[in-house]
C-alpha positions in Angstrom: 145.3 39.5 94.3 141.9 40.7 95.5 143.6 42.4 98.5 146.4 44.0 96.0 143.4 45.2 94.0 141.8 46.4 97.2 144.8 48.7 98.2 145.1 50.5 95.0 141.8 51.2 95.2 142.5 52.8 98.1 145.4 54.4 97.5 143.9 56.3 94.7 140.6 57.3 96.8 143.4 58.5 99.5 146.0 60.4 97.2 143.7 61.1 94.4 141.0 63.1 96.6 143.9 64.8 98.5 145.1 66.5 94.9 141.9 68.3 94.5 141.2 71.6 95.4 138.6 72.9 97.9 136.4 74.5 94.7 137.0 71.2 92.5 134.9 68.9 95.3 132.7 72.0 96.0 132.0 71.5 92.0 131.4 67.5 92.4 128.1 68.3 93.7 126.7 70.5 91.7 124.2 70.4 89.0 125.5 72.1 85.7 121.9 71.7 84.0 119.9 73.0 87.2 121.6 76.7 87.5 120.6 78.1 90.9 121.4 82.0 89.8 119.4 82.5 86.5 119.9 86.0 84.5 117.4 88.5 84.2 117.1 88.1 80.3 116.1 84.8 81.0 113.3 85.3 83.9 111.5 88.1 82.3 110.2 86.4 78.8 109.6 83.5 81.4 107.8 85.5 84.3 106.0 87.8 81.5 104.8 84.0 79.7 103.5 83.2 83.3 102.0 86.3 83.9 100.2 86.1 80.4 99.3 82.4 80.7 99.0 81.1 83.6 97.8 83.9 85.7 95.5 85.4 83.8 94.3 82.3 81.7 95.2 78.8 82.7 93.3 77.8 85.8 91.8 81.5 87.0 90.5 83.1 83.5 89.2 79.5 82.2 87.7 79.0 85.3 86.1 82.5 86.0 84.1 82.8 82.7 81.6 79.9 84.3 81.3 81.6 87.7 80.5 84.8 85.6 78.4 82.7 83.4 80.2 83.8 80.6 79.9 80.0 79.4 78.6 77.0 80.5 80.5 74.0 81.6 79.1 71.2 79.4 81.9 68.7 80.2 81.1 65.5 82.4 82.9 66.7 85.5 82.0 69.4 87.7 83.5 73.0 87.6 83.7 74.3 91.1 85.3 76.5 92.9 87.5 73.8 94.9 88.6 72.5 91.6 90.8 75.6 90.2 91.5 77.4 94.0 95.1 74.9 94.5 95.9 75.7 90.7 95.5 79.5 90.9 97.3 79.6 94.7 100.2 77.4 93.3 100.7 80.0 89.9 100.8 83.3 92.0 103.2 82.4 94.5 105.8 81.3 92.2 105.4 83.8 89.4 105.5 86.8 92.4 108.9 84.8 93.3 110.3 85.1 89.8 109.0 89.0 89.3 110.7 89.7 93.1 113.8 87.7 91.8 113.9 90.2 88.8 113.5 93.4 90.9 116.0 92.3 93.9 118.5 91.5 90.9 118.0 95.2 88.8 117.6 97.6 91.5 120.4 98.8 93.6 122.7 96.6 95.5 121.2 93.6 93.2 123.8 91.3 91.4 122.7 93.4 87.9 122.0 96.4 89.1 121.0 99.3 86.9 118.6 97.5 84.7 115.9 99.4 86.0 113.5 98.5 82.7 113.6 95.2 83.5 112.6 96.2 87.0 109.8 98.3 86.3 108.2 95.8 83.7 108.6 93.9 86.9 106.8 95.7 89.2 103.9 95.8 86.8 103.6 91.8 86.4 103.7 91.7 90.2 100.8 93.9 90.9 98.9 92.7 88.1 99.6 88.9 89.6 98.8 89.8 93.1 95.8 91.8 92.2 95.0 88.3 90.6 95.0 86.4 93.6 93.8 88.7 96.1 90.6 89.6 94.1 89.8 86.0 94.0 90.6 85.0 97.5 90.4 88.1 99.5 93.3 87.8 102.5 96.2 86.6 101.3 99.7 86.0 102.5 102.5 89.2 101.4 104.2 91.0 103.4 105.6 87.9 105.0 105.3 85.5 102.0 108.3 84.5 99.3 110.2 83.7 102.1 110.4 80.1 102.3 111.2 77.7 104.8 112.9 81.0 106.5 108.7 81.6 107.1 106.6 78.1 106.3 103.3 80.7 108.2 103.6 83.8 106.9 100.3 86.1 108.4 97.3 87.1 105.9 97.7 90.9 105.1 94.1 92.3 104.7 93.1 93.1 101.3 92.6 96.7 101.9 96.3 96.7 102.6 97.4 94.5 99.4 95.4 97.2 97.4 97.5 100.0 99.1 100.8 98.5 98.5 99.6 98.1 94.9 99.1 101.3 93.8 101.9 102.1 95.4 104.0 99.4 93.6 102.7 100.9 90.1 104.0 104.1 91.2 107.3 102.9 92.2 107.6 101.2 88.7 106.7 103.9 86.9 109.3 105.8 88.5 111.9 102.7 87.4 110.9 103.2 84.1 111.5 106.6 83.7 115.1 106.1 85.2 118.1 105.7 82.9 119.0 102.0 82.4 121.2 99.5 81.3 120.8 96.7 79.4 118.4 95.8 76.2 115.1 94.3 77.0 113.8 94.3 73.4 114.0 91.1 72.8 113.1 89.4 76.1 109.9 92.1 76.4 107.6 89.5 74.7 104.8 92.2 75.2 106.0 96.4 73.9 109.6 95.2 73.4 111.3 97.6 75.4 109.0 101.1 74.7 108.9 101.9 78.4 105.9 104.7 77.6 103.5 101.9 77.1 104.6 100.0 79.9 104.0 103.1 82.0 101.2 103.6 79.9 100.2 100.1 81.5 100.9 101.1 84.8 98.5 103.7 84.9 95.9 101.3 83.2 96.1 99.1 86.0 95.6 102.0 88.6 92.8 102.8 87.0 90.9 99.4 87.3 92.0 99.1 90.5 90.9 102.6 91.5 87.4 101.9 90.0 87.6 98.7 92.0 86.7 100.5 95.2 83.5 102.2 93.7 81.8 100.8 97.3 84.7 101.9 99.2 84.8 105.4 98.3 82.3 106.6 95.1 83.4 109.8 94.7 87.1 109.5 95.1 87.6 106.1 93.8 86.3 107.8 90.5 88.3 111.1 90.9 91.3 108.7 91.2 91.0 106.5 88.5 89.8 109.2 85.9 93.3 111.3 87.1 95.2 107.8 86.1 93.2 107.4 82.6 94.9 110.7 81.5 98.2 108.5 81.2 96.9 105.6 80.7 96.0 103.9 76.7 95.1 107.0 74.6 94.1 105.5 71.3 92.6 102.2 70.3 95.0 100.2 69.3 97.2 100.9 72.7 96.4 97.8 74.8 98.2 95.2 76.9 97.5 92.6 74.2 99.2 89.1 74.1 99.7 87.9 70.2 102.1 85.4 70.2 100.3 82.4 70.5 101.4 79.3 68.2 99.3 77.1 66.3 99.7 73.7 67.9 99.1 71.9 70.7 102.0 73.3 73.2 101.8 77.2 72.6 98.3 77.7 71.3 95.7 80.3 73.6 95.2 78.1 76.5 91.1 78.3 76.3 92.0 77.1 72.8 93.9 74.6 74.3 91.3 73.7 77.1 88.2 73.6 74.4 90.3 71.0 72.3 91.3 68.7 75.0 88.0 68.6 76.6 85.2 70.2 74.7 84.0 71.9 78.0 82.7 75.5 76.8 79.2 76.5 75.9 78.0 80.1 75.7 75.9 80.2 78.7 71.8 80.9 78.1 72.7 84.1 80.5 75.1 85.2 77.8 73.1 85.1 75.3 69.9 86.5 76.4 72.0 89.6 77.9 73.5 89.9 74.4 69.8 89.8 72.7 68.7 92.1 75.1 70.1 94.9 73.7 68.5 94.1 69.9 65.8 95.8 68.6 63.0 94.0 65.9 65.4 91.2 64.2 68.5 93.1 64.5 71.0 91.0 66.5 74.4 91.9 67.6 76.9 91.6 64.9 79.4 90.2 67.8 77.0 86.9 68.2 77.3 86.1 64.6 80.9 85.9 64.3 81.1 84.8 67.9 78.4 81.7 68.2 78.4 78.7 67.0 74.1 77.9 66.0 71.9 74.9 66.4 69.4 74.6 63.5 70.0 78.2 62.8 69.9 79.2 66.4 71.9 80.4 69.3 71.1 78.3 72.2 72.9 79.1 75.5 73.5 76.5 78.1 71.8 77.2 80.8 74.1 77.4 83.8 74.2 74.9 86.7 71.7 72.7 84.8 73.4 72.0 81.3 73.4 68.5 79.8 76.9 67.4 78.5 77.8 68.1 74.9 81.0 67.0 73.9 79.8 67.4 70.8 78.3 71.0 70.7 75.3 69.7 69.2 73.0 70.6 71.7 74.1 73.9 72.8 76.3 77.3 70.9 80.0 77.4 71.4 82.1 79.9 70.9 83.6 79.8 67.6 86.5 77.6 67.0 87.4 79.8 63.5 86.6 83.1 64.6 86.8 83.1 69.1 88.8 79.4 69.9 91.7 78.8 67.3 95.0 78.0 68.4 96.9 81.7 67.8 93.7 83.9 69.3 95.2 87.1 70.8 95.0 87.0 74.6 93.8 90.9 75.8 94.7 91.7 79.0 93.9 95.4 79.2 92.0 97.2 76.3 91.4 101.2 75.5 87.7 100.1 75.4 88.4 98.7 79.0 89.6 102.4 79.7 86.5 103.9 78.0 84.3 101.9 80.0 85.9 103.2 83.1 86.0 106.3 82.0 82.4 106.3 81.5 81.8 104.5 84.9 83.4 107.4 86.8 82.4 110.1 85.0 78.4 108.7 85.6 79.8 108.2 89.9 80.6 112.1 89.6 77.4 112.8 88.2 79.0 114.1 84.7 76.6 113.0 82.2 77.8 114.3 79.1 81.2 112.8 79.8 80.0 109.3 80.6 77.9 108.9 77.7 80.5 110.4 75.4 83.4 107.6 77.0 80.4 104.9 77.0 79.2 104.9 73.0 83.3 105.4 72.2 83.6 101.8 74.5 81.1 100.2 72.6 82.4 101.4 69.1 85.9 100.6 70.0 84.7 96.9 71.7 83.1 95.7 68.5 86.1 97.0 66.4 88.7 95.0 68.2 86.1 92.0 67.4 86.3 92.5 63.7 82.8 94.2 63.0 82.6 96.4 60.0 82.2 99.8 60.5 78.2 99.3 58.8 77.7 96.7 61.5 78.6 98.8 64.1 76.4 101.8 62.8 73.3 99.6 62.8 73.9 98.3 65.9 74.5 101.4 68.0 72.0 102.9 66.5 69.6 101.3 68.6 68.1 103.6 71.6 68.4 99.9 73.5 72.3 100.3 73.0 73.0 104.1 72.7 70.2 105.5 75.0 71.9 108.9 75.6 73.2 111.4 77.7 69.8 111.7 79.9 69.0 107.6 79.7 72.2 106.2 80.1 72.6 103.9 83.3 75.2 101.7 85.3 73.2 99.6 83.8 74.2 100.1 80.5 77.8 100.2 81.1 78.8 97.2 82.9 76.5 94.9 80.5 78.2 96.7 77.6 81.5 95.8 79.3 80.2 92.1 80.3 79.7 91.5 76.8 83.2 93.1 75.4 85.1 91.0 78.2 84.0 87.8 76.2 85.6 85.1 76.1 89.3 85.7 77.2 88.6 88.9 80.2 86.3 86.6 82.2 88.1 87.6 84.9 87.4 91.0 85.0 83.8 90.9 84.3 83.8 88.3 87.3 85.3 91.2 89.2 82.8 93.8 88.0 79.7 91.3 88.8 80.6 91.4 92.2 81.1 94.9 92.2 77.9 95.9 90.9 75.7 92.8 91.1 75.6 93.3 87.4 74.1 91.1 85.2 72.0 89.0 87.4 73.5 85.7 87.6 71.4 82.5 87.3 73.2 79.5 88.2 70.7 77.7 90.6 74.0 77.0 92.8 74.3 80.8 93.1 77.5 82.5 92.3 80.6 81.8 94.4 82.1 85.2 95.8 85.4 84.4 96.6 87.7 81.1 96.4 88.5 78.9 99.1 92.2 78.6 100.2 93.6 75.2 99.0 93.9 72.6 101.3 97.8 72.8 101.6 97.7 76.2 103.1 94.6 75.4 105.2 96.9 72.3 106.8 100.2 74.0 106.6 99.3 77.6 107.7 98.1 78.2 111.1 97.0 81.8 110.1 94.7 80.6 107.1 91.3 82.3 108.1 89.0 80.0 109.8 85.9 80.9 108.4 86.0 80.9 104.7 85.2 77.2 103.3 83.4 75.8 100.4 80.1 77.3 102.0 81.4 80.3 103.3 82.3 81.2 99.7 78.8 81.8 98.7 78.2 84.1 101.8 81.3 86.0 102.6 82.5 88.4 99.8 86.1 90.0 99.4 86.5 93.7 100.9 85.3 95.8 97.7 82.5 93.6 96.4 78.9 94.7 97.1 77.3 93.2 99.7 
């Protein structure tokens, strides 16, 4: 019986099998939950989440606002540079995957070719994200990266070369946008839902900041270039690459939201706040601080950076507001007109047009405190302070990047982190000094044969990236 069993089982392995067809056992193997060829309608709300989240927040922007002393780590474990570098490394890469994925796919040739929108929203992510990485690590891996296994040591392009190919990437979207498409992105742009001038408005936003970048590079024409780009850049306030579509809840809220309620790790830094009181006159105290701060005993006590006792509890230090700065469905800026302003005023100043910078600089502060929620009196009373509006004949570098340090509180820590090193603007005071650059993770380090050799955890606090001031 067993051996009669035994046969059929054969036979039906044996005569059964040989019935198939050549595509019904190629289908045996195959995953129908785990598609390897995913539409573009699908990887653009996903890349553009990624972008939004986990490049510019998650990991880099929570990280960044301690190096920039934004806040102060107050938490029992240490904040360091080794401790986010693996996190940020492992969030470009694959997001720059994704965004090439999208472009291969839309432009010419590609398997949905035409949908040139898509493309050029693309192109933006991708510079945005690689501008990401290289400004915090320098070197990085591009021209041969995204390549796989086909290349497991791809070279380190230089970062003066990732900056060309950037600018040149933003004008190569910009001409994507402008060409005539198909398909409907309005409902998978989670960002301007398909209104290609303010993606294009975007582009030359980011051209901007990245000309003004190189202000050590090249004054004169770093400033020429990124005023030429703020003519088509964000016009009026309330243009802005803005993310608002954070959830209440523990899954889709802001991610410093999410960070803050996890672990309780922010305190406004003491550097924060004695910049921001530096600027008051008498008893008069910025307007942003109120709504901002959390007080102790009717107080704002910063943390002072480096050195702070932990305080789970915020009872020893100021937070930052969990009504008014850390609630769940806080609107993520990316890129703001004031932002622009700033710039504006910044190159203007290079150029030696005074009239110009101040006239771009009091518009950045007005515009700043309205996108934080200050009444119009507030405002008045504050910039009517010689400390804050000193004029076309007083008005400084000075002036302008603490101005901008403060507006790029609490979500643009990244940016004032790029402007620090930049200028040397504030003065930082972390005993432990200020790191200049990340470290490569450890899996590239032991992977990559062409990681540079001489940039460590030591190195970091030494060796700056190509555009920072020495």
């Amino acid at each position: 019986m067993k051996n009669t069993i035994y046969f059929v089982f054969i036979w039906l392995i044996v005569f059964g099998l040989s019935g198939c067809s050549e595509d019904k056992l190629d289908e045996i193997n195959k995953n129908p939950n785990a598609p390897t060829d995913v539409p573009i309608s699908l990887l653009l709300p996903h890349a553009i989440i990624n972008t939004i989240s986990g490049i510019a927040g998650d990991g880099a922007g929570e990280f960044a606002c301690f190096f920039v002393e934004h806040n102060t780590n107050v938490h029992l474990n240490q904040r360091l540079p080794n401790n986010v570098n693996n996190t940020v490394w492992s969030r470009v890469y694959p997001n720059l995957n994704d965004l090439q994925t999208i472009i291969e796919k839309g432009s010419e040739g590609g398997s949905e070719e035409g949908q040139f929108v898509a493309v050029g929203i693309a192109k933006i992510l991708y510079a945005y994200t690689l501008s990401v990485g290289t400004d915090l690590f320098g070197d990085m891996p591009h021209s041969e990266a995204l390549k796989g296994s086909l290349d497991r040591s791809p070279i380190f392009d230089d970062q003066e070369t990732i900056y060309t190919f950037m600018q040149q990437f933003l004008d190569q979207a910009i001409a994507d946008l402008e060409k005539p498409s198909i398909g409907n992105v309005q409902g998978t742009d989670l960002i301007f839902h398909g209104n290609t001038e303010m993606w294009k408005k975007t582009a030359y936003a980011l051209k901007a900041r990245l000309y003004n970048r190189l202000s050590n590079i090249n004054p004169n024409s770093s400033a020429q270039d990124a005023l030429n780009s703020l003519h088509q850049a964000y016009l009026l306030p309330e243009e802005g690459f803005i993310f608002d579509g954070y959830l209440t809840g523990n899954t889709n809220d802001n991610p410093w939201t999410g960070w803050q309620k996890s672990e309780q790790t922010y305190a406004v830094s003491q550097t924060f706040v004695d910049l921001v009181m530096s600027f008051s006159e008498s008893s008069l105290i910025d307007p942003r601080a109120e709504k901002w701060f959390t007080k102790i005993d009717g107080e704002f006590v910063g943390a002072p950076s480096g050195e702070a006792q932990s305080d789970l509890t915020h009872s020893t230090y100021s937070a930052p507001s969990p009504q008014t700065v850390l609630f769940d469905e806080a609107p993520q800026p990316i890129i703001t007109y004031d932002e622009m302003k700033f710039i504006e005023a910044e190159a203007n100043l290079r150029l030696g047009n005074a009239q110009e910078a101040n006239s771009a600089y009091e518009e950045a502060v007005i515009e700043a405190c309205r996108r934080s929620g200050i009444s119009e009196e507030d405002i008045n009373a504050y910039t009517n302070q010689g400390t804050v509006f000193p004029g076309e004949s007083g008005l400084t570098l000075d002036h302008i990047i603490k101005q901008k340090y403060i507006s790029f509180w609490m979500f643009q820590s990244l940016e004032a982190y790029n402007d620090q090193r930049r200028t040397g603007i504030p003065e930082m005071n972390d005993p432990r000094g200020t790191p200049l650059r990340l470290p490569y993770p450890p899996s590239e380090v032991n992977r990559n044969r062409n990681t540079p050799s001489d940039i460590n955890d030591i190195t970091i606090y030494e060796k700056p990236v190509w555009w920072a001031k020495d």
